[in-house]
Structures are given as C-alpha cells and as structure tokens.
Backbone and ligand atoms as CSV (ligand in chain L), in Angstrom:
chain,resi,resn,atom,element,x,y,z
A,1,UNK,N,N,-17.638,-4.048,-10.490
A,1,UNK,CA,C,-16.202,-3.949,-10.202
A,1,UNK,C,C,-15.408,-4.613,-11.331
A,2,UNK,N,N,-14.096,-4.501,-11.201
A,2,UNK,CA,C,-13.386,-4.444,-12.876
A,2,UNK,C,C,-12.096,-4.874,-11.939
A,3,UNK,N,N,-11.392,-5.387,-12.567
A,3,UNK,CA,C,-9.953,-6.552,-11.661
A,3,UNK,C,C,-8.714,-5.311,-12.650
A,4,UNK,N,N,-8.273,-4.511,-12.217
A,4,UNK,CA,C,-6.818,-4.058,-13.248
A,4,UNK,C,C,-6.002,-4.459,-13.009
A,5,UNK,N,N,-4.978,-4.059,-14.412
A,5,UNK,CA,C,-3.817,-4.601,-14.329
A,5,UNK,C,C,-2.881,-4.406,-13.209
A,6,UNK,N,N,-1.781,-5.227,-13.085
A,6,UNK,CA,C,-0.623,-4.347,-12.163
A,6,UNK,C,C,0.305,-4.451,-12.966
A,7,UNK,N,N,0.589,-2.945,-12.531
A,7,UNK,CA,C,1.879,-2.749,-13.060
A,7,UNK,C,C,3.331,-3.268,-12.535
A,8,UNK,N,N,4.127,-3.540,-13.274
A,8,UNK,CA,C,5.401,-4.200,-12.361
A,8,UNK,C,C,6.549,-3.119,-12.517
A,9,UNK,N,N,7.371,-3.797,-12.092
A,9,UNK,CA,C,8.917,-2.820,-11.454
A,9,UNK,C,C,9.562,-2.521,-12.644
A,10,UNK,N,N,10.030,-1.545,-13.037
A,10,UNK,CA,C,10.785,-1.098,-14.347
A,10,UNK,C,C,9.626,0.083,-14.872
A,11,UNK,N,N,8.501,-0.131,-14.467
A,11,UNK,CA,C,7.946,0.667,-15.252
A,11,UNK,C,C,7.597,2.716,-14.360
A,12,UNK,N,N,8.156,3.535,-15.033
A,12,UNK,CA,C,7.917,4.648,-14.123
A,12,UNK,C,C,6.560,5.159,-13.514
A,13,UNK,N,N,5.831,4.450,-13.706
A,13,UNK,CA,C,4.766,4.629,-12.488
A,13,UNK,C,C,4.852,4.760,-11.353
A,14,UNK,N,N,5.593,3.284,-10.912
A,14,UNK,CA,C,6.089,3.141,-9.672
A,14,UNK,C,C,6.932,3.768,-9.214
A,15,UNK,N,N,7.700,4.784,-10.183
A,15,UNK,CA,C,8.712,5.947,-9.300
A,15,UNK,C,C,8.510,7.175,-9.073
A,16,UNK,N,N,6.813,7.792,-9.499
A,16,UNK,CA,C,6.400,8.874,-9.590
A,16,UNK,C,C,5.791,9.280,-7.887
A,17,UNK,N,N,6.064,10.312,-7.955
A,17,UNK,CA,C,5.017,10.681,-6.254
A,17,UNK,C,C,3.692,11.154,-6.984
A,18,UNK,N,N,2.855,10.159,-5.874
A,18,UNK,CA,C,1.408,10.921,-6.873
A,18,UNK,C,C,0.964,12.147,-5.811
A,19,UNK,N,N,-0.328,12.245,-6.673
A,19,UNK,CA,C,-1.138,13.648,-6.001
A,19,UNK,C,C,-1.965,13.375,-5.008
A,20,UNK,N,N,-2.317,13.801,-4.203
A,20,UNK,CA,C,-3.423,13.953,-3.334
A,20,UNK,C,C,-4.757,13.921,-3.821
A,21,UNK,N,N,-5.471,13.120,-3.057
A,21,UNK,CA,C,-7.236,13.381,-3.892
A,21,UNK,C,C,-7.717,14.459,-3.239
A,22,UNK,N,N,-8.140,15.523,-3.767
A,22,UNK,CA,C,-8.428,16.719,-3.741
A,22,UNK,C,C,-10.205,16.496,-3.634
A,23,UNK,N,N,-10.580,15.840,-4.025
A,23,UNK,CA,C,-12.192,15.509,-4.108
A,23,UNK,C,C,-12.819,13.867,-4.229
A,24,UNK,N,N,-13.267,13.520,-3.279
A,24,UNK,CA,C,-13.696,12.040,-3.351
A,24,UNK,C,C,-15.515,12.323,-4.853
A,25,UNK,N,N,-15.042,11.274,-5.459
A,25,UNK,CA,C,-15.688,11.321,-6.637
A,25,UNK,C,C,-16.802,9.930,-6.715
A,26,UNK,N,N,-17.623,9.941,-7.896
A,26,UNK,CA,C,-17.864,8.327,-8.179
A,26,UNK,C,C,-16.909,7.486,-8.766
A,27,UNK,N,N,-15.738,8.389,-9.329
A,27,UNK,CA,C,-14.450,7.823,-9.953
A,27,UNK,C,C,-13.922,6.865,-9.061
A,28,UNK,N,N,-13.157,7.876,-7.998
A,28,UNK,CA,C,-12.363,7.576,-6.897
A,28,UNK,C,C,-13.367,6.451,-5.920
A,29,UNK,N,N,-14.779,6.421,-5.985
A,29,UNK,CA,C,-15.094,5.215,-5.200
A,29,UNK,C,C,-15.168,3.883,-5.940
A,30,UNK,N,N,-15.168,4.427,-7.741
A,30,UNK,CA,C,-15.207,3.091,-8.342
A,30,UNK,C,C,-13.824,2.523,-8.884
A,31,UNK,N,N,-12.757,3.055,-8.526
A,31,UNK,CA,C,-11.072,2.958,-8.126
A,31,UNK,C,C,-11.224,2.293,-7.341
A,32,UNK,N,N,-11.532,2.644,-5.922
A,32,UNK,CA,C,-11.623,1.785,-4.481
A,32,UNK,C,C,-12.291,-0.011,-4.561
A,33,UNK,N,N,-12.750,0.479,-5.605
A,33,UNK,CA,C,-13.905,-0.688,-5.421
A,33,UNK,C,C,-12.907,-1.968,-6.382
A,34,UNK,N,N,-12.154,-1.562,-7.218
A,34,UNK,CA,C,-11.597,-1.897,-8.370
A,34,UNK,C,C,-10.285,-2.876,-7.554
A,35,UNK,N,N,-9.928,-1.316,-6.357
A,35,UNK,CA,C,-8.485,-2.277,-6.424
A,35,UNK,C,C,-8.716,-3.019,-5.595
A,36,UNK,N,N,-9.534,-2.967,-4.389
A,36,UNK,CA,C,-10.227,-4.181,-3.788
A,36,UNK,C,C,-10.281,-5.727,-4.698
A,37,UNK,N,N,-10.889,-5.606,-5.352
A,37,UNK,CA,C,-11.211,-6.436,-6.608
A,37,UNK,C,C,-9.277,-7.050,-6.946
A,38,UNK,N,N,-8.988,-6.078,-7.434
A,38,UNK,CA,C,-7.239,-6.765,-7.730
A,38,UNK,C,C,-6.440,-7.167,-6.996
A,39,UNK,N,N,-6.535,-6.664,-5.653
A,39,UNK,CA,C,-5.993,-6.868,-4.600
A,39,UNK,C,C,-6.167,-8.750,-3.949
A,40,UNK,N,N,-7.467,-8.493,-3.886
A,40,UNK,CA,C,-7.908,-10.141,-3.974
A,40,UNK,C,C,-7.678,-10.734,-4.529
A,41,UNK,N,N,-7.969,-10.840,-5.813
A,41,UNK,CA,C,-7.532,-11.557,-6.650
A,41,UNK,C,C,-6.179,-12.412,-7.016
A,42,UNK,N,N,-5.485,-10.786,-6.365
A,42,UNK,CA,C,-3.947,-11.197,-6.443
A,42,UNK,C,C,-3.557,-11.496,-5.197
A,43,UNK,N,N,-4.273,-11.624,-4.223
A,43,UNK,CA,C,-3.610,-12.640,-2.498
A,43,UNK,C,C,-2.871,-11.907,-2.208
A,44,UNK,N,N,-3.351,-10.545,-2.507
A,44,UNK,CA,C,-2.329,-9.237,-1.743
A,44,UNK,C,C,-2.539,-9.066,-0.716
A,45,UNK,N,N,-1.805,-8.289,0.011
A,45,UNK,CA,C,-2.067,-7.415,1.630
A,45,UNK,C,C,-2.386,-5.820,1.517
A,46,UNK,N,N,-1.999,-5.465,0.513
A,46,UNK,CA,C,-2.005,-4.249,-0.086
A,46,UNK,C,C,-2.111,-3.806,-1.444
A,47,UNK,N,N,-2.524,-2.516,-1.865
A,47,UNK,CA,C,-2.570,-2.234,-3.209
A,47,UNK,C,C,-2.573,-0.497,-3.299
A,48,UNK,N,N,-1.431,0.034,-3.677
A,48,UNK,CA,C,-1.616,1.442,-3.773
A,48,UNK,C,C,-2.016,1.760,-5.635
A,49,UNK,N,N,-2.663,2.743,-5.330
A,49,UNK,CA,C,-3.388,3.061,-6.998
A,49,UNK,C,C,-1.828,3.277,-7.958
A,50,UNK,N,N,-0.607,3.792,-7.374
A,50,UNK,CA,C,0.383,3.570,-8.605
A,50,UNK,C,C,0.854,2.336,-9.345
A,51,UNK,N,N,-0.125,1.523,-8.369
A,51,UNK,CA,C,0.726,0.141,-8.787
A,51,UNK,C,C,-0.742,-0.154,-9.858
A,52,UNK,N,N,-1.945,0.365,-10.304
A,52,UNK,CA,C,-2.741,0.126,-11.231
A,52,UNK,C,C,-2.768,1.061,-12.269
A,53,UNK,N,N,-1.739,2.176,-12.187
A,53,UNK,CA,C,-1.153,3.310,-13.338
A,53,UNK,C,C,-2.262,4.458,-12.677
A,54,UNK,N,N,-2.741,4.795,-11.660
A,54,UNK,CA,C,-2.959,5.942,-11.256
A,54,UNK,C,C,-2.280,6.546,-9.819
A,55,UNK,N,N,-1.952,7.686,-10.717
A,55,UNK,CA,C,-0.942,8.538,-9.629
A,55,UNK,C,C,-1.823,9.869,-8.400
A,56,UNK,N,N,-2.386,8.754,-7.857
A,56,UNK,CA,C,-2.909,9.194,-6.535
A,56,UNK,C,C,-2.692,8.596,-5.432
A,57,UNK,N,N,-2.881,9.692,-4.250
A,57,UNK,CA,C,-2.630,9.124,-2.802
A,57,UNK,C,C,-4.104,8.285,-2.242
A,58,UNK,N,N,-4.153,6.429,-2.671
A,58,UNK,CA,C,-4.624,6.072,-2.584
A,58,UNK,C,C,-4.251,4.409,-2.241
A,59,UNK,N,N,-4.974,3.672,-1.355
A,59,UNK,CA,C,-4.529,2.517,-1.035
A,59,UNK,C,C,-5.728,1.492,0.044
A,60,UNK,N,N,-5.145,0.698,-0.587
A,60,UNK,CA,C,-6.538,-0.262,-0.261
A,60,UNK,C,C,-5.821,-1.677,0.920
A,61,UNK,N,N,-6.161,-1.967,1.878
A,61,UNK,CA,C,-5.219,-3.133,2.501
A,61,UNK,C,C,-6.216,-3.942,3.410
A,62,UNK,N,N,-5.676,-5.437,3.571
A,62,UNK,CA,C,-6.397,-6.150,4.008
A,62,UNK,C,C,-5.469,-7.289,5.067
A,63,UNK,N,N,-6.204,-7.310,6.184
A,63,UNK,CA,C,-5.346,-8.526,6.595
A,63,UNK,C,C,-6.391,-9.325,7.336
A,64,UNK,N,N,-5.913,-10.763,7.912
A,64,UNK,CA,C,-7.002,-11.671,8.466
A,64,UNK,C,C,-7.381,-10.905,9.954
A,65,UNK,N,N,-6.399,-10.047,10.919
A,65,UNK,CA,C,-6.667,-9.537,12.039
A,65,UNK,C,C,-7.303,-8.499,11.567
A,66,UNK,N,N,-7.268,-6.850,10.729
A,66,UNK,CA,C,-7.957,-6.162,10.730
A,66,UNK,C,C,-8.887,-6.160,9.578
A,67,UNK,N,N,-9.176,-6.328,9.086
A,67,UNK,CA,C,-10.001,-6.855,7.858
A,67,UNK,C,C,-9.581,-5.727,6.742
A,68,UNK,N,N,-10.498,-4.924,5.581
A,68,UNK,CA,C,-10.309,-4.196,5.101
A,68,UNK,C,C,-10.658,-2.646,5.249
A,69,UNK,N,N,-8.894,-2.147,5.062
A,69,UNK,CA,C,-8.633,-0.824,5.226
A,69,UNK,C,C,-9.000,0.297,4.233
A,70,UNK,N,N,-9.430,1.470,3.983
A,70,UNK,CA,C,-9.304,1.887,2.170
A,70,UNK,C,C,-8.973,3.384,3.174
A,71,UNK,N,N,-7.242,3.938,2.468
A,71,UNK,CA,C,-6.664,5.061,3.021
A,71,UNK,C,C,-6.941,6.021,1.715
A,72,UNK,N,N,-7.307,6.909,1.995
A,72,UNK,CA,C,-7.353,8.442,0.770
A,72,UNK,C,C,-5.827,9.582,1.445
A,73,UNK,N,N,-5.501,9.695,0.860
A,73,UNK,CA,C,-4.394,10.830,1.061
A,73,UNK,C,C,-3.638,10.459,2.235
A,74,UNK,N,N,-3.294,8.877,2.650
A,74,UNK,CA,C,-2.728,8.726,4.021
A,74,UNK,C,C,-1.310,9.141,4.513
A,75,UNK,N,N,-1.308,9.751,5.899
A,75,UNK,CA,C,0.130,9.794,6.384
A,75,UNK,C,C,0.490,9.104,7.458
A,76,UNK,N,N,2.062,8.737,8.046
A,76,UNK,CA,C,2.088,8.399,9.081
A,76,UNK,C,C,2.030,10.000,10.322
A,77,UNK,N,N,1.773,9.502,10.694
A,77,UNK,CA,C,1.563,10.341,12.206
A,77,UNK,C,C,2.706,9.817,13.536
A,78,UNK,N,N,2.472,9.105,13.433
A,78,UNK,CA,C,3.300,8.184,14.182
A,78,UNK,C,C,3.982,6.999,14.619
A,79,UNK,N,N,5.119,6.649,14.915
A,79,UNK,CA,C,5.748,4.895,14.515
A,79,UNK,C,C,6.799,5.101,16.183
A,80,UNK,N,N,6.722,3.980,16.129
A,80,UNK,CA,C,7.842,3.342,17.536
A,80,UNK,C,C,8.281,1.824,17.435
A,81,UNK,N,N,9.159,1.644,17.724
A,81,UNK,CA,C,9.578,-0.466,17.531
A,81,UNK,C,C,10.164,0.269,16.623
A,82,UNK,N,N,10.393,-1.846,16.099
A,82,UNK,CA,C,11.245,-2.125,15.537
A,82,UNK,C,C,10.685,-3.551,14.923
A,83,UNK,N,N,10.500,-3.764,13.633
A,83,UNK,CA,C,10.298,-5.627,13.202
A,83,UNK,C,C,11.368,-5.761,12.141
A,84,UNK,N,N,12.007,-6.879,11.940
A,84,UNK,CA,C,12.625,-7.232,10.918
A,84,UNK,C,C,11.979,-8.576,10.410
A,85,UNK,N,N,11.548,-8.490,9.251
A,85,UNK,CA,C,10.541,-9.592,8.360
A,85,UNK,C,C,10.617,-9.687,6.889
A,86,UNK,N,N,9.910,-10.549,6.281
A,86,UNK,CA,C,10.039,-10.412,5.338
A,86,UNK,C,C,8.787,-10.109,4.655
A,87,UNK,N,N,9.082,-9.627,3.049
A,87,UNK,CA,C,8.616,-8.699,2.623
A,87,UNK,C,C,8.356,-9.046,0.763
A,88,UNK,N,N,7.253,-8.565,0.129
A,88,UNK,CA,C,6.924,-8.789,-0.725
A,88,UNK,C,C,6.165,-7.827,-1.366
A,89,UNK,N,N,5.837,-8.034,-2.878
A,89,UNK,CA,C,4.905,-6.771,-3.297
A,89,UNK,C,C,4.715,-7.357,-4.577
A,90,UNK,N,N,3.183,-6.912,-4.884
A,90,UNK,CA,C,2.596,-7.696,-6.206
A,90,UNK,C,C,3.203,-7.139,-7.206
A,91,UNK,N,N,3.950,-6.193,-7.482
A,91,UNK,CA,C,4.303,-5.518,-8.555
A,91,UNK,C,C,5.962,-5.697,-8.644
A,92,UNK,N,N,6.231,-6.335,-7.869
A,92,UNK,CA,C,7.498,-7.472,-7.737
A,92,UNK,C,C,7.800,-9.248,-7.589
A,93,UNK,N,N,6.660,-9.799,-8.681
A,93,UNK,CA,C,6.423,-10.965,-8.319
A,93,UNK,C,C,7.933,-12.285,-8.522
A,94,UNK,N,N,7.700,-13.047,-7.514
A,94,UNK,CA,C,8.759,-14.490,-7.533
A,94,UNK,C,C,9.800,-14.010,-6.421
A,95,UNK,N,N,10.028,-12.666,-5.665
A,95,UNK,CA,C,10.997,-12.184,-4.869
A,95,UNK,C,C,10.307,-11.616,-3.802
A,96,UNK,N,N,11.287,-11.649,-2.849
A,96,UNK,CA,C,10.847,-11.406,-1.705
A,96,UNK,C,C,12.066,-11.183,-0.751
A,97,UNK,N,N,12.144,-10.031,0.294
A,97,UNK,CA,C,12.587,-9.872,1.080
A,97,UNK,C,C,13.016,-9.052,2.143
A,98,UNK,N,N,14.280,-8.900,3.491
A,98,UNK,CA,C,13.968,-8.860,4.542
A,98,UNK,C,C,14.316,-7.336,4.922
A,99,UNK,N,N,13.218,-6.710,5.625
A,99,UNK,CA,C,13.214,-5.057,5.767
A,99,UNK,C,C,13.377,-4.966,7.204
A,100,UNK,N,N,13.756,-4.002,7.648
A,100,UNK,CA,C,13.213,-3.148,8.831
A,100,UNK,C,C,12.705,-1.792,8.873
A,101,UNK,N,N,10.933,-2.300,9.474
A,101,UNK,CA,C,10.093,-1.495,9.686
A,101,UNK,C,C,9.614,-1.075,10.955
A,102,UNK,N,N,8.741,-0.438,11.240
A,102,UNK,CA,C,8.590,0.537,12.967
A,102,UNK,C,C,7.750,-0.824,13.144
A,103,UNK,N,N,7.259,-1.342,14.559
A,103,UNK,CA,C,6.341,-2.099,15.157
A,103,UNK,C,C,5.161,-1.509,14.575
A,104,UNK,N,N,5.039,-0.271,15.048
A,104,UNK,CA,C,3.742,0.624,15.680
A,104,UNK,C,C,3.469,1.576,14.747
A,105,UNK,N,N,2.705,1.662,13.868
A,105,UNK,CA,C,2.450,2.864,12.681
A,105,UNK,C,C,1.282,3.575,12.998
A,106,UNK,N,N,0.810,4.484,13.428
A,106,UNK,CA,C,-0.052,4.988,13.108
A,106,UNK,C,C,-0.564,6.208,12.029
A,107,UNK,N,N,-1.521,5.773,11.168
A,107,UNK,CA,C,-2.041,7.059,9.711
A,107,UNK,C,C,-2.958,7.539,10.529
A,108,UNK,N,N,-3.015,8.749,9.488
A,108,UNK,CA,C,-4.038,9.517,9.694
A,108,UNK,C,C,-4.358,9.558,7.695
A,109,UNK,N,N,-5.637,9.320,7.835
A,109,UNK,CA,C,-6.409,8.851,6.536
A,109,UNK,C,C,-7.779,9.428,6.185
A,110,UNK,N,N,-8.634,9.951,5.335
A,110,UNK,CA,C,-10.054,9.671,4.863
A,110,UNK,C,C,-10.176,8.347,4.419
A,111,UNK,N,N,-11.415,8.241,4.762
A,111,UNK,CA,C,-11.995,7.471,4.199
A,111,UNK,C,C,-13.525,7.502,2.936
A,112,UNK,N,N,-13.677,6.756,2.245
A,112,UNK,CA,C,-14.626,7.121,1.196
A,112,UNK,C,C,-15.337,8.233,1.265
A,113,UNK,N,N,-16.158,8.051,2.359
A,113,UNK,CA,C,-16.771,9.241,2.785
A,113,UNK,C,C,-16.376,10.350,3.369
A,114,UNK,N,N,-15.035,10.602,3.193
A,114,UNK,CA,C,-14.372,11.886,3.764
A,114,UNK,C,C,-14.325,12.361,4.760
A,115,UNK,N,N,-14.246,11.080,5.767
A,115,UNK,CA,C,-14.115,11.583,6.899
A,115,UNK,C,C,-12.932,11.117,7.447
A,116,UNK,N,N,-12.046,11.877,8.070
A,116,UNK,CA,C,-10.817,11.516,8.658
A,116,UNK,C,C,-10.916,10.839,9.871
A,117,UNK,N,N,-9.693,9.869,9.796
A,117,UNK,CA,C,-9.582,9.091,10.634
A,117,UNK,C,C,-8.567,8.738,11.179
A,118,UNK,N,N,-8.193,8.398,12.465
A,118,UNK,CA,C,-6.481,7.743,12.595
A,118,UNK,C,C,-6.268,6.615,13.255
A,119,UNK,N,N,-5.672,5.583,12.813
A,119,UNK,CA,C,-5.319,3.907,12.705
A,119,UNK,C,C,-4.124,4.101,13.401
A,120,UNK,N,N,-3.784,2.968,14.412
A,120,UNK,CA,C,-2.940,2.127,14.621
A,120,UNK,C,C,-2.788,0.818,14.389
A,121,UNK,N,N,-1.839,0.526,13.439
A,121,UNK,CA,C,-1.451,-0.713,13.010
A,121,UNK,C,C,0.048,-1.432,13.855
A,122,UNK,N,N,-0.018,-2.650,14.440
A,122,UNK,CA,C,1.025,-3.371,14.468
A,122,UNK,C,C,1.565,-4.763,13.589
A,123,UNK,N,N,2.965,-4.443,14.079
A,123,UNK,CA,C,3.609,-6.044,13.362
A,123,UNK,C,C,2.699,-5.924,11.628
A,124,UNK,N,N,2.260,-6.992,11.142
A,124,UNK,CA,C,1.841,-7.102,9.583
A,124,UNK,C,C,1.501,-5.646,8.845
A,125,UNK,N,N,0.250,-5.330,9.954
A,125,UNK,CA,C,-0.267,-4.038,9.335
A,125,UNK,C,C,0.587,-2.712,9.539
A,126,UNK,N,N,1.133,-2.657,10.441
A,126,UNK,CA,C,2.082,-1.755,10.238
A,126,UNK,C,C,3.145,-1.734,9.214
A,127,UNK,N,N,3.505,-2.729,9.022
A,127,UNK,CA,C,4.572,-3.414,7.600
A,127,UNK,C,C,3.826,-2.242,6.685
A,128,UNK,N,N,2.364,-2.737,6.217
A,128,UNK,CA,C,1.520,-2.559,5.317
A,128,UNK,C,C,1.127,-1.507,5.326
A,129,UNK,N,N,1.573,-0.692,6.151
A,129,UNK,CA,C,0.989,0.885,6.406
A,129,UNK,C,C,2.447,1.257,5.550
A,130,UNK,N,N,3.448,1.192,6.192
A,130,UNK,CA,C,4.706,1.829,5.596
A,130,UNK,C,C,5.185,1.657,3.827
A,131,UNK,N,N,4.469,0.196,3.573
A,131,UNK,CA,C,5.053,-0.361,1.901
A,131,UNK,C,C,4.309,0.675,1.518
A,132,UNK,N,N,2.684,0.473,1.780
A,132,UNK,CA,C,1.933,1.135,0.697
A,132,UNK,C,C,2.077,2.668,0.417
A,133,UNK,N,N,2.039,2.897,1.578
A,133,UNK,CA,C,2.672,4.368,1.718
A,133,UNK,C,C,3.739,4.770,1.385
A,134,UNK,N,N,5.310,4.034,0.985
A,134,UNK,CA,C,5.669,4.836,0.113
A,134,UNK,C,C,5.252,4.714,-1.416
A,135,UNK,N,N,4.924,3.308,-1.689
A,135,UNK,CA,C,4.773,3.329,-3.036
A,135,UNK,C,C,3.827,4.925,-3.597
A,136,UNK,N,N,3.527,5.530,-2.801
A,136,UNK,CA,C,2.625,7.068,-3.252
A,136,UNK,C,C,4.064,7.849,-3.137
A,137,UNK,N,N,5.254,7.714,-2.829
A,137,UNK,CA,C,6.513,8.274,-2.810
A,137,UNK,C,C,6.865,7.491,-4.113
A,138,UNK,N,N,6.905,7.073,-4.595
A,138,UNK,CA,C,7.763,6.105,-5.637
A,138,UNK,C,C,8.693,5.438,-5.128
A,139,UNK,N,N,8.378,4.920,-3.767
A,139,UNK,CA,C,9.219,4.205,-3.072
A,139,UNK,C,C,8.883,2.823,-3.498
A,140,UNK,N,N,9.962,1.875,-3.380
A,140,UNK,CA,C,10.080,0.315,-3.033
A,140,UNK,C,C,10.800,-0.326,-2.479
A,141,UNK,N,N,9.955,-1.915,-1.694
A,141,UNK,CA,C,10.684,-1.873,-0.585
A,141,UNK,C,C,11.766,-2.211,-0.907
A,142,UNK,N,N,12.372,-3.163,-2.115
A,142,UNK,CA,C,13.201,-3.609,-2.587
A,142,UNK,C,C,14.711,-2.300,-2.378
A,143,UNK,N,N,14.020,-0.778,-2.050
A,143,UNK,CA,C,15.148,0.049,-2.014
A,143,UNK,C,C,15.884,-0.079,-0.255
A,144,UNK,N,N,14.848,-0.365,0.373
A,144,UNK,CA,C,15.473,-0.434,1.561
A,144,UNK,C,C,15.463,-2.020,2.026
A,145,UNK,N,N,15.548,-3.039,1.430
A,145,UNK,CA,C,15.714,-4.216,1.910
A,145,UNK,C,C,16.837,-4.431,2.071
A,146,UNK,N,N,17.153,-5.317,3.758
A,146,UNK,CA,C,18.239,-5.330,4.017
A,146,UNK,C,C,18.878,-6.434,3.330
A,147,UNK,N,N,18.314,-7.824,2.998
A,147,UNK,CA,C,18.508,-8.203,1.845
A,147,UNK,C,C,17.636,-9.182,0.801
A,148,UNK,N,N,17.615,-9.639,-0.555
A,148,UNK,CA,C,16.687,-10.037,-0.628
A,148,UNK,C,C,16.675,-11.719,-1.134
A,149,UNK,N,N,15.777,-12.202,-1.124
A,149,UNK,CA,C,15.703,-13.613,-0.983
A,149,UNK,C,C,14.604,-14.077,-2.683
A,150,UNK,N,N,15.388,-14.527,-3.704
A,150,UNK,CA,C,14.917,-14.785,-4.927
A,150,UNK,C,C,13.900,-16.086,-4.644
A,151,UNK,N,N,12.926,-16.460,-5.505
A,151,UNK,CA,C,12.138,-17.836,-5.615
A,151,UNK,C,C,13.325,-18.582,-6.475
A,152,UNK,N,N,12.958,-20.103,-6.306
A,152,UNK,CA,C,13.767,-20.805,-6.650
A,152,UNK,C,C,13.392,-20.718,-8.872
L,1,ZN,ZN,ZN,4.031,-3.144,-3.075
C-alpha cells in the first residue's frame, strides 16, 4: 500500500464529476487499498478518489461505530431527519463547519468484489455518506455550509 497525496481546494479536481467504475480491476483494488492507507493516516472519516486526483465514483470511510466502509459507484437511495453539525474535510485543512444533513442515509454501493449492497447510515455516518458522495459531484461541503468556523 502507498499513502497519496491530497489534493486541496482550488484545485479542479475537486470540481469535476467523475465516472463510474465500469470494471473492478487490480487497479481499482490497489486504489482502495491506497486510500485506506491516506485516509488513516490523515485521521479522516472519509476519502473520495477525487480528492487523490482520480476521477472516479469511489470512496473509502471509516468510523469507530461502523468500522470500514469501501463504496464503488455509490448512490443515495434514501434519507429522512434532519442533523445540524459540524463539518470538515481533509482537502480543506484548519476550517471547519456547520451543515445540514438528512439523519438517515441510505446507499446503494458495490463493493470490491462486485457485489451490490445497501447501507444505512445514521447521525456521523450518514454526514459521511452525503460529503463523500458529493465530492464524486464536485461538490463541497463548504458550498452548502450554513456557516463556517476558521482555526485560530
Ligand atoms: Zn471532504
């Protein structure tokens, strides 16, 4: 496994919609394996492949309640609630701040082995379902934060 870079905000990576993985590869599992690797490293919750300069529908997430997630081509399927929290992203480092997201997310995802699957996430992971997922939109949350809160 190999730690990549992240890319940060300004750069058009992060505003591109990527593609769909059309074929799970040894590429695409040694991607998976990679951003795992960066993700940690960097005390993330999440990591979508635009934020390591590849423009695929790909994303890797971790939390202490569900452990680790790895989504291939994920969508939401379904959301209900309401959380207002705060909010962060490695490819926006020293800032942080406060969104409103659904409680209740549920994807529908492959996984490595190509088999589909569908998750319900609440509260954190649901957060983490919605960031990562747009960043494959060239979304950030910084576009819908209601407002945001600088490091000193
Ligand atoms: Zn992010």
């Amino acid at each position: 496994m190999a730690k990549l870079k992240i890319v940060k905000i300004g750069d058009d990576t992060l505003r591109t919609v990527c593609r769909p993985v059309e074929k799970i590869t040894p590429r695409t599992i040694r991607l998976l394996d990679d951003m795992i690797e960066t993700m940690r490293a960097a005390d993330g919750v999440g990591l979508a492949a635009p934020q390591v300069g590849v423009l695929r529908r790909i994303v890797v997430i971790e939390t202490p309640d569900e452990g680790l997630i790895e989504l291939i081509n994920p969508k939401i399927i379904a959301f209900s609630g309401e959380q207002e929290s705060e909010e962060g992203c490695l490819s926006i480092p020293g800032r942080w701040g406060v969104t409103r997201r659904p409680m209740h997310v549920t994807v529908r995802a492959m996984n490595r082995n190509g088999v589909t699957f569908d998750m319900t996430g609440s509260g954190l992971l649901a957060k983490a379902f919605c960031h990562e997922i747009d960043h494959l939109d060239g979304k950030l949350y910084v576009d819908c934060a209601i407002r945001m809160i600088d490091a000193e």
